[in-house]
TORKETOR-490088 format. One record per atom (N, C-alpha, C): z, y, x; residue in three letters. Coordinates in steps of 0.02 Angstrom, whole numbers, plus 50000, padded with zeros to 5 digits. Each point is the difference from the previous one (the first is absolute). Example, Ala and Ser with C-alpha at 12.3 -4.5 7.8 and 13.67 -1.06 7.14 Angstrom:
// residues 2
{atom {50390,49716,50660},"ALA"}
{atom {50000,50059,49955},"ALA"}
{atom {50000,50060,50045},"ALA"}
{atom {49964,50053,49982},"SER"}
{atom {50003,50059,50042},"SER"}
{atom {50037,50055,49961},"SER"}
// end
This chain:
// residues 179
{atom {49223,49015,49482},"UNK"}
{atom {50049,49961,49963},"UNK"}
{atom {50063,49995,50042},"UNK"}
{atom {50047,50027,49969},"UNK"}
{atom {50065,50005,50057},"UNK"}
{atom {50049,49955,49948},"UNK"}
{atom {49987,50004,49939},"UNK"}
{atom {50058,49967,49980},"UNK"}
{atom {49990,49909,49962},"UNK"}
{atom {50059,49983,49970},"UNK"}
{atom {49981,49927,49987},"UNK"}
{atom {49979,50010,49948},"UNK"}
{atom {50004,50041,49957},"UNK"}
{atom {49969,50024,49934},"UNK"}
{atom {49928,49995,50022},"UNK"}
{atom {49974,50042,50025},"UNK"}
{atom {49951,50010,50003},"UNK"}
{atom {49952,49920,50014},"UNK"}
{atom {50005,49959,50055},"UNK"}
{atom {50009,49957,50009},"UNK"}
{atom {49994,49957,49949},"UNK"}
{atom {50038,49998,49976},"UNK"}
{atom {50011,49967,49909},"UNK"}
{atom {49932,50007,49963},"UNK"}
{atom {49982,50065,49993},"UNK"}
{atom {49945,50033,49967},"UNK"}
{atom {49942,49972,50032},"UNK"}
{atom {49982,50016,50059},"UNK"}
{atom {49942,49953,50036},"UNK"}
{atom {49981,49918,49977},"UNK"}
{atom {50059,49978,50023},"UNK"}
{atom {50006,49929,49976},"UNK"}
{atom {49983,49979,49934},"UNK"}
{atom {50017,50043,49945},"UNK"}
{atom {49992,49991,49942},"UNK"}
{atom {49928,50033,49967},"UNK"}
{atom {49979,50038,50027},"UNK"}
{atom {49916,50009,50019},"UNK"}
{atom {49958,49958,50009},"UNK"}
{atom {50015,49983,50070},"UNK"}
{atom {49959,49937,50013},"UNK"}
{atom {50003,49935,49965},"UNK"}
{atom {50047,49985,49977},"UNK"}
{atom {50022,49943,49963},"UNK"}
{atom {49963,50016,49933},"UNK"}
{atom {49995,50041,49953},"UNK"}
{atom {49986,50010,49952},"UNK"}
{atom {49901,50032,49998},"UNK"}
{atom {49980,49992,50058},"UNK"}
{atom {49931,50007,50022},"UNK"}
{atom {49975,49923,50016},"UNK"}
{atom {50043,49951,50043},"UNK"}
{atom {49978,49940,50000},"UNK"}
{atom {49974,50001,50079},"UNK"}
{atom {50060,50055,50038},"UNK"}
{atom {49956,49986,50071},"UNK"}
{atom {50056,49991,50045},"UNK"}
{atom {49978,49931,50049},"UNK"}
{atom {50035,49961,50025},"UNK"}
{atom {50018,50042,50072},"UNK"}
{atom {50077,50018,50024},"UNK"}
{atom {50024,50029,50040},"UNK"}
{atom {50050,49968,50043},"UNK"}
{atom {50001,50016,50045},"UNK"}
{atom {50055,49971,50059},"UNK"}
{atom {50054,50056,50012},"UNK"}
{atom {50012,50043,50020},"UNK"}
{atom {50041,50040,50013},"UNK"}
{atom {50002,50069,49973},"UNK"}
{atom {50051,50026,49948},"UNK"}
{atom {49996,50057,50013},"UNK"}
{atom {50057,50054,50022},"UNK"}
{atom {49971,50031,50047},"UNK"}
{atom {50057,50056,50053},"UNK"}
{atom {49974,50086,49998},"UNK"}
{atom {50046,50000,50028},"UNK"}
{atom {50012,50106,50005},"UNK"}
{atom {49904,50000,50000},"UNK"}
{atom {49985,50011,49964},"UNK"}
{atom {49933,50060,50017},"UNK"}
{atom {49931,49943,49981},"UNK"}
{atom {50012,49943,49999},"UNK"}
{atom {49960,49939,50010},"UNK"}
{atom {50017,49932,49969},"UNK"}
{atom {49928,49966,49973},"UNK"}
{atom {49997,49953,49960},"UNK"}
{atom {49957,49951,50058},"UNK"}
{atom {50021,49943,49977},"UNK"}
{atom {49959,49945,50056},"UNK"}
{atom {49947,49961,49944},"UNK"}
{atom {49941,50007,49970},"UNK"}
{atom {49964,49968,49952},"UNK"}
{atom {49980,49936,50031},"UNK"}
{atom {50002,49936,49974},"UNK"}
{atom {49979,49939,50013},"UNK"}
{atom {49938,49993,49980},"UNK"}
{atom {49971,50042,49966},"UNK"}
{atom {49922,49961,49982},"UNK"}
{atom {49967,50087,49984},"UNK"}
{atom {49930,50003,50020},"UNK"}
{atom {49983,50061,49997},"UNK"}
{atom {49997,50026,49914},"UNK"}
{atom {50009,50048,49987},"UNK"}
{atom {49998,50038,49926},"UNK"}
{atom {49950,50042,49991},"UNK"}
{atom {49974,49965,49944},"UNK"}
{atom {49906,50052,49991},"UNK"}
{atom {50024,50091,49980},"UNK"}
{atom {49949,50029,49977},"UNK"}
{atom {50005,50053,49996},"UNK"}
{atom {50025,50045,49949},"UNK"}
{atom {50014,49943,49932},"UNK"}
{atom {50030,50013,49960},"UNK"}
{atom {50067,49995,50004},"UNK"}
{atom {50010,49956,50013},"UNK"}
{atom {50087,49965,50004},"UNK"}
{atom {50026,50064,50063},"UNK"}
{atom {49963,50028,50028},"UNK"}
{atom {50020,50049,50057},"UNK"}
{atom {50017,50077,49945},"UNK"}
{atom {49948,50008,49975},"UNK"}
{atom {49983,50047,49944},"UNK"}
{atom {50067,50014,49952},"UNK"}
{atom {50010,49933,49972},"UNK"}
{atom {50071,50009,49943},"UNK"}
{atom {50061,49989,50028},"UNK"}
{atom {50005,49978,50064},"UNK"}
{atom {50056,50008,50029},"UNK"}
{atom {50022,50061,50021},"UNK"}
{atom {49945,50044,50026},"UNK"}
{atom {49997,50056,50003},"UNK"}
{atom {50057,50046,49961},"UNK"}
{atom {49937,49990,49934},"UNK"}
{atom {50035,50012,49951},"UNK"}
{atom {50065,50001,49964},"UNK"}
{atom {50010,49943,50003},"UNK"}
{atom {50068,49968,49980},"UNK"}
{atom {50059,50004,50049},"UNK"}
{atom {49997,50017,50056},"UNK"}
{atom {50059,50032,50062},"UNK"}
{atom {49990,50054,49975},"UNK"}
{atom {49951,50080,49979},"UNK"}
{atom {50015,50053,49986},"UNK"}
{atom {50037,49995,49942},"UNK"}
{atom {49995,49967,49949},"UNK"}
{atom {50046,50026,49941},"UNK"}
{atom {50080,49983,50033},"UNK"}
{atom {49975,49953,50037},"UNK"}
{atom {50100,50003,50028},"UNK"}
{atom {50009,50055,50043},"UNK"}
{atom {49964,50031,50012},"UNK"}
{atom {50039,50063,50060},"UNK"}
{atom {49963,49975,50075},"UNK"}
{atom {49960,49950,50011},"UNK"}
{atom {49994,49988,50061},"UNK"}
{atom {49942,49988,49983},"UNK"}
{atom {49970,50014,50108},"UNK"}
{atom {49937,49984,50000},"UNK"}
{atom {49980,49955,50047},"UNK"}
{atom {49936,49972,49978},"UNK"}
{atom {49952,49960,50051},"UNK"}
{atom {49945,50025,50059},"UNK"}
{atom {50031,49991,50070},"UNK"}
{atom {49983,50022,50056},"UNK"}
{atom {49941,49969,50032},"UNK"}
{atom {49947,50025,50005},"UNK"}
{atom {49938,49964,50030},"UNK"}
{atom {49978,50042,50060},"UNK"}
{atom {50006,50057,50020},"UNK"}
{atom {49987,50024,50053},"UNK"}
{atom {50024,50003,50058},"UNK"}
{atom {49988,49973,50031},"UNK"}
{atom {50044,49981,50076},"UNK"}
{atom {50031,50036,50034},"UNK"}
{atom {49982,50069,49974},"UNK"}
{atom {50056,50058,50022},"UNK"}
{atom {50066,50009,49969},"UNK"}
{atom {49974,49997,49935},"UNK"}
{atom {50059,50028,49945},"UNK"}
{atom {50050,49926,50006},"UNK"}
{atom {49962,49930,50016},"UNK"}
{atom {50039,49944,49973},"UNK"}
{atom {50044,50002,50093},"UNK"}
{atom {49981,50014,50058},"UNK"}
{atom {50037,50028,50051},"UNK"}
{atom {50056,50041,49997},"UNK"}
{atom {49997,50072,49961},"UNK"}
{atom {50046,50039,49981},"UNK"}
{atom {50053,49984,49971},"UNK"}
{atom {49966,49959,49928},"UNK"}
{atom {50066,49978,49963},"UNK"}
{atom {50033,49939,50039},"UNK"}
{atom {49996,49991,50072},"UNK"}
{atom {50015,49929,50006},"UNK"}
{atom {50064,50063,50035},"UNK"}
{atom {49963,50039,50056},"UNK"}
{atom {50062,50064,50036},"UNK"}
{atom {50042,50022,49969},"UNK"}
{atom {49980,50034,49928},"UNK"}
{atom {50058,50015,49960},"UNK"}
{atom {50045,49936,49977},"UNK"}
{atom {49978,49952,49973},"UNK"}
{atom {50070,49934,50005},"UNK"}
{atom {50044,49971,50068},"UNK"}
{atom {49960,50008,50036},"UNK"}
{atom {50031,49987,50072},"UNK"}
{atom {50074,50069,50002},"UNK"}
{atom {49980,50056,49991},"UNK"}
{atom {50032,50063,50026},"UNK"}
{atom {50033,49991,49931},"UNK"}
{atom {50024,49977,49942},"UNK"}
{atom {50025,50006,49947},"UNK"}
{atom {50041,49924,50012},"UNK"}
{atom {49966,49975,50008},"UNK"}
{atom {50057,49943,50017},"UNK"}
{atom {50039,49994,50066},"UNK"}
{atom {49987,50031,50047},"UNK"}
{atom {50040,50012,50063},"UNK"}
{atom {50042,50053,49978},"UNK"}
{atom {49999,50038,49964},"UNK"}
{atom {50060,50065,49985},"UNK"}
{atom {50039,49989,49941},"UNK"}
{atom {49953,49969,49965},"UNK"}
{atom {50064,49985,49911},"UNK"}
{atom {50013,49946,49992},"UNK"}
{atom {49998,49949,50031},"UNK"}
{atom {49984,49933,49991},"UNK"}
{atom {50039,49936,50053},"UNK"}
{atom {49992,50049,50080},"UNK"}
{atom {50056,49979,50034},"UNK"}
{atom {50066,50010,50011},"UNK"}
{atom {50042,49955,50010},"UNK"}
{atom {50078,50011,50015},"UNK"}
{atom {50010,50045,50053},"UNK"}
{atom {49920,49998,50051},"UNK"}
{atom {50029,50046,50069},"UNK"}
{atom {49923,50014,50002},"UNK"}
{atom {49982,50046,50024},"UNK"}
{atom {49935,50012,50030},"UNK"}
{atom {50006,49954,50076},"UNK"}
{atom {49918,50009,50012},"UNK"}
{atom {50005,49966,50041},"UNK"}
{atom {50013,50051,50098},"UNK"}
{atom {50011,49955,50049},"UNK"}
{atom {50032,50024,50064},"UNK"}
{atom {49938,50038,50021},"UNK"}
{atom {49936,49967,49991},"UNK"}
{atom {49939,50025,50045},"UNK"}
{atom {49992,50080,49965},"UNK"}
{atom {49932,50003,50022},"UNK"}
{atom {49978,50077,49993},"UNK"}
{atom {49982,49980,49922},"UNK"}
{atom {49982,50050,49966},"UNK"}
{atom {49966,49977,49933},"UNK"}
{atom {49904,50002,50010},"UNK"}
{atom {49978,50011,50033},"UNK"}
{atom {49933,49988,50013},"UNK"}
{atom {49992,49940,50002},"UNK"}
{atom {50064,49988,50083},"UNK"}
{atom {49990,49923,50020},"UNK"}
{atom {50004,49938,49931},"UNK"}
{atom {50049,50022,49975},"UNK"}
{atom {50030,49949,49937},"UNK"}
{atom {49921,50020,49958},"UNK"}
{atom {49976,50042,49974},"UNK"}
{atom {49955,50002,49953},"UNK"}
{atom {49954,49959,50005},"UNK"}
{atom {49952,50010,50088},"UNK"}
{atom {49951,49978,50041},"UNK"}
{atom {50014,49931,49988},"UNK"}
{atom {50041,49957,50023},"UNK"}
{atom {50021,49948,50006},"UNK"}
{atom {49990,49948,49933},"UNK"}
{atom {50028,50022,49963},"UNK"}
{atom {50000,49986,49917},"UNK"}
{atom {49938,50004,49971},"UNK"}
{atom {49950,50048,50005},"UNK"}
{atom {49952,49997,49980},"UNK"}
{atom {49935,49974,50041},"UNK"}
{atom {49996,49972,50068},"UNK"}
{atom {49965,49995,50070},"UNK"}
{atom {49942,50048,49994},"UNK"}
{atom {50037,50069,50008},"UNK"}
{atom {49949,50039,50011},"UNK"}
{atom {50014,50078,50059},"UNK"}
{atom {49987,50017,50039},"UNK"}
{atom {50009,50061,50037},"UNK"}
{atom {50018,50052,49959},"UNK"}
{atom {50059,50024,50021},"UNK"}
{atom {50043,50035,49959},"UNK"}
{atom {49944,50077,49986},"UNK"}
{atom {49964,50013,50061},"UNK"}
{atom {49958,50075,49999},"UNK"}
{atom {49960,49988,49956},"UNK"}
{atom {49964,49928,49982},"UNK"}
{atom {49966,50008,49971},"UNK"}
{atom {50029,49993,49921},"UNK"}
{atom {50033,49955,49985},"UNK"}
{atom {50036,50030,49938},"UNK"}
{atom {50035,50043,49976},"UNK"}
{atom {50025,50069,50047},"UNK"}
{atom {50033,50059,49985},"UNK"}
{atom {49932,50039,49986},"UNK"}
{atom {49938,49999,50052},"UNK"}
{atom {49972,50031,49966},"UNK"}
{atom {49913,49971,49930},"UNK"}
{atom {50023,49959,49997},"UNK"}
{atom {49967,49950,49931},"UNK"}
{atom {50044,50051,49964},"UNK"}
{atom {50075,49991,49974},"UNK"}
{atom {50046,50026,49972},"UNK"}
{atom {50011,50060,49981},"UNK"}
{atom {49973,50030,50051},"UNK"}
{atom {49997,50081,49991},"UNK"}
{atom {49933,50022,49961},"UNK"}
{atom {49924,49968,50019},"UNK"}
{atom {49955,50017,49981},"UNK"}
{atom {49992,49961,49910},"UNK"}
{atom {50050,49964,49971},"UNK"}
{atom {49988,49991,49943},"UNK"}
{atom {50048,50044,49966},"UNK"}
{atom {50063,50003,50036},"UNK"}
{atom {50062,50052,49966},"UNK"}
{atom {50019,50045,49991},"UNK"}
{atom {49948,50040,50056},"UNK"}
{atom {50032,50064,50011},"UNK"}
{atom {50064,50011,50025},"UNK"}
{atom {50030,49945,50025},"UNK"}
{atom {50069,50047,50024},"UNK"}
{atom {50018,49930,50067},"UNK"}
{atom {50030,50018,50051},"UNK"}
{atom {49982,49960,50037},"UNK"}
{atom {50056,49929,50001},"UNK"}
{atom {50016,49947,50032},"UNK"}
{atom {50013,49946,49990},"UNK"}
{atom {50085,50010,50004},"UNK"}
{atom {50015,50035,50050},"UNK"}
{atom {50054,50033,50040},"UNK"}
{atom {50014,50025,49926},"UNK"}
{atom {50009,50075,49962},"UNK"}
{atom {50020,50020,49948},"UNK"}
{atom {49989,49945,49955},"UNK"}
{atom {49978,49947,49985},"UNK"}
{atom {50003,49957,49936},"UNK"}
{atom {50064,49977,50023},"UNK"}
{atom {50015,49954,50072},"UNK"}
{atom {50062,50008,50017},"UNK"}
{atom {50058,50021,49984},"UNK"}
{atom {50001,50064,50014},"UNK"}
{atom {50054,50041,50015},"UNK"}
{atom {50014,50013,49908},"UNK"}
{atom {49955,49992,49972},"UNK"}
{atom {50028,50039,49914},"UNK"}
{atom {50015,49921,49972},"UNK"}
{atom {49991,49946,50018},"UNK"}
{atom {50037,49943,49971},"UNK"}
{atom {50061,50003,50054},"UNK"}
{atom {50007,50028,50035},"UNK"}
{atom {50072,49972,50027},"UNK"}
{atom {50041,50049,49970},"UNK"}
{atom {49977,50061,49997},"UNK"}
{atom {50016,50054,49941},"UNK"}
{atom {50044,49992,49940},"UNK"}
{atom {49952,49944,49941},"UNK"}
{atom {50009,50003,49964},"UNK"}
{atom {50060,49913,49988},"UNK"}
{atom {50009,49983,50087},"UNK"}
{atom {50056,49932,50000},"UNK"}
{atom {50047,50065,50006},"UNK"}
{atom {50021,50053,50046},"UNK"}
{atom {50059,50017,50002},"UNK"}
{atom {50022,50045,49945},"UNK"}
{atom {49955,50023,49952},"UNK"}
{atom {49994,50020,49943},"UNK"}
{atom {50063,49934,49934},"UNK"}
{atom {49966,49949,50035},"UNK"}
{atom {50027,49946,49956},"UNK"}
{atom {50074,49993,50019},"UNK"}
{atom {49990,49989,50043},"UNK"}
{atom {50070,49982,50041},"UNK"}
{atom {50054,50078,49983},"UNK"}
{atom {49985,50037,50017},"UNK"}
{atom {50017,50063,49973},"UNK"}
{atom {50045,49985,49927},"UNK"}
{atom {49952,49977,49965},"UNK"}
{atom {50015,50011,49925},"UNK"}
{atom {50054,49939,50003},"UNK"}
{atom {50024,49954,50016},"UNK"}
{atom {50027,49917,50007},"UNK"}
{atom {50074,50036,50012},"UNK"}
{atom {49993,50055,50047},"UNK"}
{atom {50063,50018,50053},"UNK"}
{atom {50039,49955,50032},"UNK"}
{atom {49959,49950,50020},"UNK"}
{atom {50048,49960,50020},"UNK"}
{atom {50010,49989,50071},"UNK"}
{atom {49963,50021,50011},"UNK"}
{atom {49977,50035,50092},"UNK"}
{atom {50021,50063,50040},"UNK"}
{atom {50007,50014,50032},"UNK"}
{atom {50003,50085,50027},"UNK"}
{atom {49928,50014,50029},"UNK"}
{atom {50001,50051,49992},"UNK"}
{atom {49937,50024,50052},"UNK"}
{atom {49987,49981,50071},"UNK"}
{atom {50059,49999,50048},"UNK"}
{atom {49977,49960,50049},"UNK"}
{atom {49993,49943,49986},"UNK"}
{atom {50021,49931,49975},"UNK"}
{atom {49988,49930,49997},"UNK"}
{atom {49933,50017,49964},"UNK"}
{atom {49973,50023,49942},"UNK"}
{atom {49933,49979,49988},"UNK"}
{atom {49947,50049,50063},"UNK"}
{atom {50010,50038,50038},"UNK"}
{atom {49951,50025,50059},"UNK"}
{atom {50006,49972,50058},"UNK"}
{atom {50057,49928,50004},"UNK"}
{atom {49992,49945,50032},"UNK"}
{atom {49987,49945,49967},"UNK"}
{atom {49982,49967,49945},"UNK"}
{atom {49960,49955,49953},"UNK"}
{atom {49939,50010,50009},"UNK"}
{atom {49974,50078,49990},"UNK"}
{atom {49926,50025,50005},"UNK"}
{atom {49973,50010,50062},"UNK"}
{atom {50030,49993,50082},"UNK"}
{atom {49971,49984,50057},"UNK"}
{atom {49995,50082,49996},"UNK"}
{atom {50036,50045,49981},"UNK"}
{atom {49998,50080,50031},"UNK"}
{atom {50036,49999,50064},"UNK"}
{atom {49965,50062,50048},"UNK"}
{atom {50039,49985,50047},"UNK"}
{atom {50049,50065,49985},"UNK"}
{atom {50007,50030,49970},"UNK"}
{atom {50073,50039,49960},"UNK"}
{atom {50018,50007,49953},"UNK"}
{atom {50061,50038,49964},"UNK"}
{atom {50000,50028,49936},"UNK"}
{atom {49957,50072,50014},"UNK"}
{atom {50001,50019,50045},"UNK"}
{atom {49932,50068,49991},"UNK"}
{atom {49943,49992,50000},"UNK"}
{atom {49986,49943,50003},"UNK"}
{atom {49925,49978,50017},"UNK"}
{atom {49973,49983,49916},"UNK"}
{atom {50066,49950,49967},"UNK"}
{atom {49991,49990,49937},"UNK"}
{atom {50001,50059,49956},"UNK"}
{atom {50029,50048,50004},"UNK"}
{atom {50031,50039,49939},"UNK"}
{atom {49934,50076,50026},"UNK"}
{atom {49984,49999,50050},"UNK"}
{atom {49937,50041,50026},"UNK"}
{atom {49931,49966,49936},"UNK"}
{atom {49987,49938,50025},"UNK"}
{atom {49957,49966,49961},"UNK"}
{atom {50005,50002,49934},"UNK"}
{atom {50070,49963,49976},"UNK"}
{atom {49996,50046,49930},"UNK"}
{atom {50000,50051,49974},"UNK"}
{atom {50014,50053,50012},"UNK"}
{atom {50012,50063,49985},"UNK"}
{atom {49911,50027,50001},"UNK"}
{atom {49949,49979,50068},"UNK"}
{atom {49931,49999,49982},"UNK"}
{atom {49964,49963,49966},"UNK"}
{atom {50038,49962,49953},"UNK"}
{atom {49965,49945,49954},"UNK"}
{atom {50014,50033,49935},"UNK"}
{atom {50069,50025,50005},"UNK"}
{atom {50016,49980,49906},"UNK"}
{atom {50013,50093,50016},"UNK"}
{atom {50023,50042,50034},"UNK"}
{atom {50016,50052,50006},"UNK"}
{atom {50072,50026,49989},"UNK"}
{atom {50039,49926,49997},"UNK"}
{atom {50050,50006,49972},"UNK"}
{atom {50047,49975,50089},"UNK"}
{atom {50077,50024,50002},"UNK"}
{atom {50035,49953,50063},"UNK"}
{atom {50022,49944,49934},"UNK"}
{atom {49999,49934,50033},"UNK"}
{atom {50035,49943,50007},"UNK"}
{atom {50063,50004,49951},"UNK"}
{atom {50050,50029,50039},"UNK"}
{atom {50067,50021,49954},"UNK"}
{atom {49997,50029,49933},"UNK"}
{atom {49957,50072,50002},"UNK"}
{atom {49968,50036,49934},"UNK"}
{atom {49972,49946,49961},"UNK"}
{atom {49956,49953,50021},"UNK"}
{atom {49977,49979,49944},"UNK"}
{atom {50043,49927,49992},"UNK"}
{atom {50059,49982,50012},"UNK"}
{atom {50053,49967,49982},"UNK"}
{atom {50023,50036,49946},"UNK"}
{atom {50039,50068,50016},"UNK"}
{atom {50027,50013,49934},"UNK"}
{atom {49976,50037,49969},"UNK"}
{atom {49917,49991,49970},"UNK"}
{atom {49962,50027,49956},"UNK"}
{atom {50024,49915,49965},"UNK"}
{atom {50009,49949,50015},"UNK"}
{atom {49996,49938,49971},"UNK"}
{atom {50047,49986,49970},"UNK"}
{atom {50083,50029,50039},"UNK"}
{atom {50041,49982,49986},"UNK"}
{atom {50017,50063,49949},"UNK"}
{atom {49980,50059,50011},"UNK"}
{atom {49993,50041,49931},"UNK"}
{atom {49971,49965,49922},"UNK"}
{atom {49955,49977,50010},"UNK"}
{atom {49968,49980,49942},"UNK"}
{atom {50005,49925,49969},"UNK"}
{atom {50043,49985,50052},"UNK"}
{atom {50040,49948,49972},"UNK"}
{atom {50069,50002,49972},"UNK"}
{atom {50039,50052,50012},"UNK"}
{atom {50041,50030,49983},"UNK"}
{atom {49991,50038,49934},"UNK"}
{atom {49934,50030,49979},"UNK"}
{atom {49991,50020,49938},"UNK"}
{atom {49987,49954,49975},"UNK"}
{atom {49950,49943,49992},"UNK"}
{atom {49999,49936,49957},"UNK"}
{atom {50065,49999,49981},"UNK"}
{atom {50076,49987,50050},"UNK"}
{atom {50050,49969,49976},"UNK"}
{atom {50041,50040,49952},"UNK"}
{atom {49985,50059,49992},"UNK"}
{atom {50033,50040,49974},"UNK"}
{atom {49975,50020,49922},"UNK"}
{atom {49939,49967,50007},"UNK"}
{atom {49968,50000,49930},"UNK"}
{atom {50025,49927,49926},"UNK"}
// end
């Protein structure tokens, strides 16, 4: 759950099941009174028809906690943070970063580092499209330590350079206007 929508939807779940809750945040619900096996059952249920699901396995409900952590540290903050991103992850979640890169890897297939690197991807992607930045100020927003370091990375993410895929944007925004 990354957004307030979503959030919304939970809340209105539980409320409309009749089960008494204290908090709900990124990835996690705080239940005040235990819920039998039914009320577990149609909640189930009733989060899939919205698009979302209910996490009971201590791996998967771990994972999705890494992916909101790493989704809200890259789209979500004004600045990333100064430390390492392990350190910041580790910290946030109180858990040894080795062992949650590789938890992470063995449910994802792809390792914790690349989940990384393709959301920060897809911020300068954003930022890109905004233009309201240059390429160096957002590869100093994103804690790159160059513009070659950034535009290397993208170019092995999207296959595209940085600039190129600016004015693939500003092309096709240019045809919208002309239509």
């Amino acid at each position: 759950m990354v957004s307030l929508r979503c959030k919304m939807m939970v809340k209105a779940e539980l409320k409309n099941l009749g089960i008494e809750y204290g908090v709900v945040e990124l990835g996690m619900v705080q239940l005040l009174e235990e819920i039998t096996p039914q009320q577990t059952s149609q909640l189930k249920q009733n989060l899939l028809r919205s698009g979302l699901q209910l996490l009971d396995d201590k791996k998967t409900i771990l994972i999705e906690k890494i992916k909101n952590v790493v989704i809200e540290m890259v789209h979500y903050s004004d600045e990333l943070p100064m430390v390492n991103y392990s350190e910041y992850i580790s910290s946030k979640l109180g858990y040894d970063y080795t062992y949650l890169a590789n938890t992470f890897s063995e449910i994802n297939g792809i390792t914790l580092q690349q989940y990384i690197i393709n959301h920060k991807i897809e911020k300068v992607k954003e930022l890109l499209m905004y233009d309201e930045l240059t390429l160096t100020e957002i590869s100093f927003k994103l804690h790159y330590s160059s513009v070659a370091h950034l535009s290397n990375q993208f170019k092995k993410v999207t296959g595209l350079s940085p600039s190129y895929y600016k004015s693939l944007k500003q092309k096709r925004v240019g045809n919208l206007e002309n239509m």
